[in-house]
C-alpha positions in Angstrom: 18.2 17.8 16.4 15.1 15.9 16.1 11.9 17.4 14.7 8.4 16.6 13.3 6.9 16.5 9.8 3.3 16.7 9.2 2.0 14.4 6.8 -1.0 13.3 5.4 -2.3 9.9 6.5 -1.4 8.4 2.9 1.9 9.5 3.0 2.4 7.7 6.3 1.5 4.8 5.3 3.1 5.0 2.2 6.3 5.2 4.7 5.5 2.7 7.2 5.3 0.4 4.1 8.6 1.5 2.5 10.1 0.9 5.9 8.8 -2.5 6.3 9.7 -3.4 2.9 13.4 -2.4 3.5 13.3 -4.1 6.9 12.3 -7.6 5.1 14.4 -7.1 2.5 18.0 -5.8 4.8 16.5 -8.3 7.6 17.0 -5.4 10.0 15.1 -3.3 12.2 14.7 -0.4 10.4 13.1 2.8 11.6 11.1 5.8 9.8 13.6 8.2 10.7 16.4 5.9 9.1 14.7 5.7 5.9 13.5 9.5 5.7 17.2 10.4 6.7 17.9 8.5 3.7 15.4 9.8 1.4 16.5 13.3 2.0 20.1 12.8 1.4 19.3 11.3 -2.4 17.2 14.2 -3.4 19.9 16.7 -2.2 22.5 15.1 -4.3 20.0 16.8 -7.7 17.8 19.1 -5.9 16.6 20.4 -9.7 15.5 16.9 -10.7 13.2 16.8 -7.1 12.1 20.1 -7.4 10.8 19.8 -11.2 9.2 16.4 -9.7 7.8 17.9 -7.1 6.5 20.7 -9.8 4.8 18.6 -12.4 1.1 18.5 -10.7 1.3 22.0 -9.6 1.8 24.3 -12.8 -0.9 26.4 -14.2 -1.8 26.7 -18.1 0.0 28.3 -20.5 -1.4 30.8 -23.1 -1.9 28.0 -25.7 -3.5 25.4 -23.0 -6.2 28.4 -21.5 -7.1 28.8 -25.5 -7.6 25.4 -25.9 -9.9 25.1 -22.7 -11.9 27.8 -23.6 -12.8 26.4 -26.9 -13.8 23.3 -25.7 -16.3 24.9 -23.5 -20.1 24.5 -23.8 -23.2 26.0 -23.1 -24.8 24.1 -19.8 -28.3 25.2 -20.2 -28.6 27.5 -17.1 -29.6 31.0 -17.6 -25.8 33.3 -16.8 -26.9 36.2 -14.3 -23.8 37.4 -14.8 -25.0 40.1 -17.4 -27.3 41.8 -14.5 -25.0 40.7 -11.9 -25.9 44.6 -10.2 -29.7 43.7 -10.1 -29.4 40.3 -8.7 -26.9 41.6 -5.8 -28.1 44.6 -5.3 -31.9 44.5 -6.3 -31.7 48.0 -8.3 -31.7 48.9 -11.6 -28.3 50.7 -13.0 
């Protein structure tokens, strides 16, 4: 069963030059589908170890991290509407 995987441009080439780099080095022809077919049976042999890869960019802050970033904020200088958010939307009074 063949089938297509969307990609982002970077990622393909990324591939094409992981294939050509295998090709030189097994002085073969080797193709995309050979070395994606490849790819996907290492990370099945520790499918926890690729998925807590694939996790590390992608996790949101803890407690302890959302403190930490809200005492590092500081005040920009612009006026915060927020207070009279009603008036500014809305253009009555409460």
């Amino acid at each position: 069963m063949d089938t297509t995987a969307k990609m982002s441009q970077t990622a393909k080439q990324r591939l094409e030059s992981l294939r050509a780099e295998i090709a030189r080095r097994n002085g073969r022809r080797v193709t995309q589908r050979e070395v994606l077919e490849h790819l996907v049976l290492r990370a099945s042999r520790d499918p926890a170890a690729e998925a807590a890869a694939l996790d590390r960019g992608n996790r949101s802050m803890g407690p302890v991290e959302f403190r930490r970033f809200l005492k590092r904020r500081r005040a920009s200088g612009v006026r915060d509407l927020s207070a009279d958010i009603d008036r500014h939307l809305y253009g009555a009074t409460p």
